[in-house]
C-alpha positions as CSV (number, residue, x, y, z in Angstrom):
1,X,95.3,116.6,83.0
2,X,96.9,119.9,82.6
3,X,100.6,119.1,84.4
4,X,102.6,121.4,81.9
5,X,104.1,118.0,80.5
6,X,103.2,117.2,76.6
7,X,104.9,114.0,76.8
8,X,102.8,111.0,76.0
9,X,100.8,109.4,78.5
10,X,102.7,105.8,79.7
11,X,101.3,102.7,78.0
12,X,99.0,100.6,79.7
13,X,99.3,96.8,79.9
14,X,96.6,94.1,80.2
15,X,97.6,90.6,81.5
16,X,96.6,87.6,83.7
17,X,98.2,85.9,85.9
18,X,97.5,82.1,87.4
19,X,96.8,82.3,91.4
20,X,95.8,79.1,92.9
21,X,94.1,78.2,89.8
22,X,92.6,81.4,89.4
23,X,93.5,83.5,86.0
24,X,93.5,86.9,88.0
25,X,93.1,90.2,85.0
26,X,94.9,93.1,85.5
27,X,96.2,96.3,84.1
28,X,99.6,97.8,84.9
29,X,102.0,100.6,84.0
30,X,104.3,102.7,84.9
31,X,108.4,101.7,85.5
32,X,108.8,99.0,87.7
33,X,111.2,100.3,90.2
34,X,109.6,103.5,90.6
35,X,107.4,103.5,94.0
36,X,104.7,101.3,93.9
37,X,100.3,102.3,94.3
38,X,97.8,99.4,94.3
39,X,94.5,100.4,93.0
40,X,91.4,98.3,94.3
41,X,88.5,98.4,92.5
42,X,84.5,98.5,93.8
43,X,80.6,96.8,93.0
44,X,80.3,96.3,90.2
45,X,82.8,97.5,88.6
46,X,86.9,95.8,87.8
47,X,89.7,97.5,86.8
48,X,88.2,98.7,84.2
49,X,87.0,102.0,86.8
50,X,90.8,103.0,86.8
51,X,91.4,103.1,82.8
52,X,92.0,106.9,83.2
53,X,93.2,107.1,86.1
54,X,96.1,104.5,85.6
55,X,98.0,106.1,82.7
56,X,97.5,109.8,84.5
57,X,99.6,108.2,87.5
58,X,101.8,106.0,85.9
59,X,104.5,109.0,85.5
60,X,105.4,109.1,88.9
61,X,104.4,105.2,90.0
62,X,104.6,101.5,89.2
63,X,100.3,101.1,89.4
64,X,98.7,97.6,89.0
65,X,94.9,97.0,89.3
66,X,93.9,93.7,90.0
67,X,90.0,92.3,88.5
68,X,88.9,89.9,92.0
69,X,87.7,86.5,90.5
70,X,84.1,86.6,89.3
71,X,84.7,90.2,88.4
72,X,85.7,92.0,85.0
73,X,88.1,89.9,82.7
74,X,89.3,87.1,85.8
75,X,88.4,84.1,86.1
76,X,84.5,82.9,87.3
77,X,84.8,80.4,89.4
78,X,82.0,77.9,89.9
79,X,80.2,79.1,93.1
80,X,79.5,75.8,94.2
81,X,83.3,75.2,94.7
82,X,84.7,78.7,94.7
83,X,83.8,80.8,98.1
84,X,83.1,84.1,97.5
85,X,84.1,85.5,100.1
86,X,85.8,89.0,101.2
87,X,88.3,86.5,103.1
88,X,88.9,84.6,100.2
89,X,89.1,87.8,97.6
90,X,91.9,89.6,99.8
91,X,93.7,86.1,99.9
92,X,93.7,85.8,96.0
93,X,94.6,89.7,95.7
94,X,97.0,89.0,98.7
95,X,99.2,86.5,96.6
96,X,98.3,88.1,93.6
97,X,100.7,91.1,94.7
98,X,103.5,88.8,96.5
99,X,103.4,87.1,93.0
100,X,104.1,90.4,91.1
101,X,106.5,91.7,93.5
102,X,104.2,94.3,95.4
103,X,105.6,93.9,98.7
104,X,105.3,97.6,100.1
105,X,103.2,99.9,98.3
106,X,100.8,103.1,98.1
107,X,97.1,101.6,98.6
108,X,93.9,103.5,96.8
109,X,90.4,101.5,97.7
110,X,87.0,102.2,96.6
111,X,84.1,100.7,97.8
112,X,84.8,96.5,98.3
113,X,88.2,97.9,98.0
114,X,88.3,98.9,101.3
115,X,86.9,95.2,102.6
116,X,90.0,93.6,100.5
117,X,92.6,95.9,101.3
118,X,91.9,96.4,104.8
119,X,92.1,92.6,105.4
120,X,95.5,92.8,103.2
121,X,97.2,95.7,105.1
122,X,95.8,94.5,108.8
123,X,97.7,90.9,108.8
124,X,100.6,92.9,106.8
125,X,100.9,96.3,108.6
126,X,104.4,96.7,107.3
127,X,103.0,96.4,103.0
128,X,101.6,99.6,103.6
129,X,103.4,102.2,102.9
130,X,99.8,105.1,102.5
131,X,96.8,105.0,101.8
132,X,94.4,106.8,99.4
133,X,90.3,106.1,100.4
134,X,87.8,107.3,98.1
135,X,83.7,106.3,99.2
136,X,84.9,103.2,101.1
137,X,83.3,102.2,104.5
138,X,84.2,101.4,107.4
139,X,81.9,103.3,110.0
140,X,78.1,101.9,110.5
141,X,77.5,105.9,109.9
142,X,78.1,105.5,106.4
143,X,75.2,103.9,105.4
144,X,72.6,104.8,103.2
145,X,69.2,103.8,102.8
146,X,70.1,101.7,99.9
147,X,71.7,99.2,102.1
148,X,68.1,98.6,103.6
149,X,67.1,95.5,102.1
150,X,70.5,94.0,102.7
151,X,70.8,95.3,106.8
152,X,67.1,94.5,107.8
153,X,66.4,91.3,105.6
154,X,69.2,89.5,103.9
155,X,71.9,89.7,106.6
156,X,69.3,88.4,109.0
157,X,68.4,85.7,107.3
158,X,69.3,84.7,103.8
159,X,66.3,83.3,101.7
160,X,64.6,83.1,98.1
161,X,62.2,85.8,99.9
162,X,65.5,88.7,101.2
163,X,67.3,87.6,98.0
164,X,64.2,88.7,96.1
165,X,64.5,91.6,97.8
166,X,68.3,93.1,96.6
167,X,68.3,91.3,93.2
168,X,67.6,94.9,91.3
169,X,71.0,95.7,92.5
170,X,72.0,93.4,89.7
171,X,69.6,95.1,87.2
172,X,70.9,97.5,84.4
173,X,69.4,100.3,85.9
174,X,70.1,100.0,89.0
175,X,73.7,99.5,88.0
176,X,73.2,102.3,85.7
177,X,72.4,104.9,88.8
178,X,75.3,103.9,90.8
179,X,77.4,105.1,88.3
180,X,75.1,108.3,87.6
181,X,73.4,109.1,91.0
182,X,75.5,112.2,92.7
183,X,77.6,113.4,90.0
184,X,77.5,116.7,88.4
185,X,78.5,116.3,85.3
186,X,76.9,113.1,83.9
187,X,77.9,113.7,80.6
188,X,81.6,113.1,81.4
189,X,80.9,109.3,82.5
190,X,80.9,106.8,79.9
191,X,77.8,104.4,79.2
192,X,80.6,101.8,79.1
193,X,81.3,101.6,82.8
194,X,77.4,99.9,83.2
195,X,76.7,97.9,79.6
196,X,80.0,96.2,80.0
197,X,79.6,96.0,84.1
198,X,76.0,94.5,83.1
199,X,77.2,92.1,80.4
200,X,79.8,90.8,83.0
201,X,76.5,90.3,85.3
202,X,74.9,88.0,82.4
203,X,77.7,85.2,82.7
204,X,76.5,81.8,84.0
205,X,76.5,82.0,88.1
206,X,77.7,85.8,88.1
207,X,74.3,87.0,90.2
208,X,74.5,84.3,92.3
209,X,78.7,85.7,92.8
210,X,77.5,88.6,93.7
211,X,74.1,87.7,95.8
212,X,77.0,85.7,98.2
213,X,78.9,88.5,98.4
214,X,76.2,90.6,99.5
215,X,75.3,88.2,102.2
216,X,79.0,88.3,103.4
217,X,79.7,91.9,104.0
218,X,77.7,91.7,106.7
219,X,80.9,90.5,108.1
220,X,83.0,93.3,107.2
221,X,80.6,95.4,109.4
222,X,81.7,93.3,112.2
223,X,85.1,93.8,111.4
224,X,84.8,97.6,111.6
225,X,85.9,98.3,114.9
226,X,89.6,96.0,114.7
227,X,89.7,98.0,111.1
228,X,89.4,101.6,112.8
229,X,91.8,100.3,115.6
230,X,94.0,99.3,112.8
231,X,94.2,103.3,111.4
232,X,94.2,104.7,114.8
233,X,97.1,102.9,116.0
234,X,99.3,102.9,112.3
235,X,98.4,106.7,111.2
236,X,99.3,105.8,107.9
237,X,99.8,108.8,106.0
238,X,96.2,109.1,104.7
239,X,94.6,110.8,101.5
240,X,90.4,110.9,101.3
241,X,88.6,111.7,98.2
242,X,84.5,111.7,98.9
243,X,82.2,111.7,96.9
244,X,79.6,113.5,98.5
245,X,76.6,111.9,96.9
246,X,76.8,108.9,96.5
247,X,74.5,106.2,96.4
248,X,75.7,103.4,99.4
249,X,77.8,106.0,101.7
250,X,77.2,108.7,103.6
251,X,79.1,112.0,103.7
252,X,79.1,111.0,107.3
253,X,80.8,107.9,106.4
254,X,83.5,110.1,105.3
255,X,84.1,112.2,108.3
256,X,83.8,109.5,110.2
257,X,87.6,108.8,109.2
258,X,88.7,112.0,110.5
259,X,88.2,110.6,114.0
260,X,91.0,107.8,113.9
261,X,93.0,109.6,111.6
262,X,93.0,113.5,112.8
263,X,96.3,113.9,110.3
264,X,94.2,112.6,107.3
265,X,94.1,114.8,104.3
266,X,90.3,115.3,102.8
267,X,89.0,116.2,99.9
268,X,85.0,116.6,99.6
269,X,84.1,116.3,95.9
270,X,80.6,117.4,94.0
271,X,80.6,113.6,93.0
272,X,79.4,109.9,93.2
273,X,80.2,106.5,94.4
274,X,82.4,106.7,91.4
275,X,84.1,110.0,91.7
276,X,87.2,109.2,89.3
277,X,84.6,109.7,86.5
278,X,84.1,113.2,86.7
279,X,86.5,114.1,89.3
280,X,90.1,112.7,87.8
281,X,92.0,115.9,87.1
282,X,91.9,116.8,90.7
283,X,92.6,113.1,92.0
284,X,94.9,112.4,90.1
285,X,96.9,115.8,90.8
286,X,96.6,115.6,94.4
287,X,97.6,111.8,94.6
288,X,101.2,113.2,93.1
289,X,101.2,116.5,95.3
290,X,100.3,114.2,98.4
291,X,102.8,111.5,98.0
292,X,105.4,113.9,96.8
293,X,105.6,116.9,99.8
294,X,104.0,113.8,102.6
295,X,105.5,110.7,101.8
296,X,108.1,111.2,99.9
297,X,109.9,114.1,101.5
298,X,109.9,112.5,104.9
299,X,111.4,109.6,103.3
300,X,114.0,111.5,102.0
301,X,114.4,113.5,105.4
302,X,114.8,110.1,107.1
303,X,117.3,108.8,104.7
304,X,119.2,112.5,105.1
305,X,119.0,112.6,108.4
306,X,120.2,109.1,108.8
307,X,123.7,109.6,106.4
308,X,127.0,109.6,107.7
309,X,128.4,110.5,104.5
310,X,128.5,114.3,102.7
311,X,125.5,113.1,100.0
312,X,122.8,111.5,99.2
313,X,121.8,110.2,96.0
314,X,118.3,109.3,95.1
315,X,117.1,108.3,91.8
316,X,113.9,108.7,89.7
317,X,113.9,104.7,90.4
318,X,113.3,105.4,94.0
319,X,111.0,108.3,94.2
320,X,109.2,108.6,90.7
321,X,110.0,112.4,90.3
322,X,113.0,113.7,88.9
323,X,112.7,117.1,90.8
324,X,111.0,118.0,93.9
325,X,108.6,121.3,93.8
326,X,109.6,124.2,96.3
327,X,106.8,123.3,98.9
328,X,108.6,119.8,99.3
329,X,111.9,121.4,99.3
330,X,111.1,123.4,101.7
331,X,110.1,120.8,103.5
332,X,113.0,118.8,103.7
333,X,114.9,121.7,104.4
334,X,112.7,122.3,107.5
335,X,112.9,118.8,109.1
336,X,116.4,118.9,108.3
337,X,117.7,121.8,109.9
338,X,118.2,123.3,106.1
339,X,121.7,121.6,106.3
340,X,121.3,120.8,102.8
341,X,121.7,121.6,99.1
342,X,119.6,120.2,96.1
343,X,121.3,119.2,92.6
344,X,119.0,118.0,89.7
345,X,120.8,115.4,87.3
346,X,120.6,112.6,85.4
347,X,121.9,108.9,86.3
348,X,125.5,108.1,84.4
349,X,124.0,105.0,83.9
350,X,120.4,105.0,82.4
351,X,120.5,109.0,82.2
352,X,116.6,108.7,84.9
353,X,116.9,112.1,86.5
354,X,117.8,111.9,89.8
355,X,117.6,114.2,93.2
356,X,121.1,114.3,94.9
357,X,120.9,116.3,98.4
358,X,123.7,117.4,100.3
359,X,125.0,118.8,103.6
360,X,126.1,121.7,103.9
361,X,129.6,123.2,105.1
362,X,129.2,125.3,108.2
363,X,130.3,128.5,107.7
């Protein structure tokens, strides 16, 4: 990503971590007090969808990305006593952030990243702190003809017969398309995404993972309505990325956000279900421009505002930049009644560049 910075990109780190018996894989980076962004993966991918896109945002933010159990490198859990369940995944990722001290945070979901998160965020308004939604669905608009065998057989009544019916979604090729079908420029996604997406699909009980997961989000469809009551009442500062071809949602799925969240920002993309792929220079770029002139600066406008004291100091710790661009400058200098002046530093301490705003004398 062209930024003008040659430094290094930040390391990424691969761990696991035990929740309630369940080794949970994930990959992290980024400094751990700077502000925090969740990434949620979709079918059938892990983590593994947000390699790229990880170390490109891990400048600005502490990111973590979570594998659900019976996907990617976590732990497979016998079906017969596991439930795989969208309940049960957003519990696991639910404690999996409390563990690793993710209590308020930025939230990007794709796909069943929207059915985990949405659970996560609606019984704990006050985690979220914005939200980033690329090809997730929450509308009964947004689906494609794809989801027919799954709408007008297996969620009607599960069987040998309507299981028949959506096992090529497990196939290579089928998994193959998702990650083709829609995009541009095919020759910028790697044939790793499906062969290793496929070889996870070859461990003992994995299909049969995924065949009860299909049968279950049929419940997230009846959750649609308390979700999109959810966004109309929070307004969470909101950032869409569609892909406009994809596979399993509509571009009408899309739009269909626009109604419970007017203020929403959205970007329509020439792409997939998987539109980091081809798409991650211009993701990536407006996930730092967003945060930094929507979230951040009326966070620092707040804590301005709210000062009784000449300055106020804030730290690359708190906001992951070390110096505001003129559009967010502006900003703050709008909302605060441009009683202000702007000094770029470094901390005495550990020498982080830090922001340090303060009033100004009137003349």
């Amino acid at each position: 990503m062209h930024n003008g910075n040659t430094s290094p990109l930040p390391a990424v780190s691969c761990g696991t971590l035990s929740v309630d018996g369940v080794n949970i894989a994930y990959r992290e980076a980024g400094n751990p007090g700077s502000p925090k962004l969740v990434l949620l993966h979709g079918f059938p991918a892990s983590s593994h969808q947000y390699r790229n896109l990880i170390p490109a945002l891990a400048s600005w933010f502490h990111v973590i990305s979570p594998d659900y159990p019976g996907f990617g490198n976590s732990d497979l859990p016998d079906p017969a006593k596991f439930s795989y369940t969208f309940d049960r995944l957003s519990e696991i990722t639910e404690s999996f952030l409390k563990a690793k001290g993710f209590d308020r945070y930025g939230l990007f979901v794709q796909d069943y990243g929207g059915p985990v998160g949405f659970r996560i965020v609606s019984r704990h308004p006050e985690a979220l702190e914005w939200l980033i939604i690329q090809n997730t669905n929450a509308y009964e608009v947004g689906f494609t003809e794809a989801w027919g065998g799954l709408r007008n057989a297996l969620w009607k009544k599960r069987t040998p017969d309507t299981e028949q019916g959506v096992a090529g979604l497990l196939e290579l090729d089928t998994i193959k398309a998702v990650y083709l079908h829609g995009h541009k420029k095919p020759e910028l996604i790697s044939p790793d995404n499906w062969n290793m997406d496929f070889r996870f699909m070859e461990r003992p009980n994995a299909r049969r993972v995924q065949m009860d997961l299909f049968y279950d989000y049929r419940k997230n469809v009846e959750l649609y309505p308390q979700w999109q009551n959810f966004l109309r009442k929070q307004q969470p500062k909101t950032l869409i990325f569609w892909g406009q071809n994809d596979i399993f949602f509509t571009r009408e799925g899309g739009e269909a956000y626009l109604k419970d969240l007017p203020k929403a920002e959205m970007h329509r993309l020439e792409s997939g279900h998987f539109a980091v792929e081809d798409c991650l220079e211009p993701i990536a770029a407006n996930i730092h421009r967003f945060y930094e002139e929507e979230v951040l600066a009326e966070s620092l406008v707040a804590a301005f505002n709210g000062q009784a004291v000449c300055r106020l100091r804030v730290t690359q710790h708190e906001t992951g930049v070390g110096q505001l661009r003129a559009s967010s400058r502006r900003r703050v200098a709008r909302q605060s009644g441009n009683h202000w002046d702007l000094q770029a530093s470094r901390c005495g301490t550990c020498r982080a560049p830090e922001i340090e705003f303060g009033r100004r004398r009137a003349s």
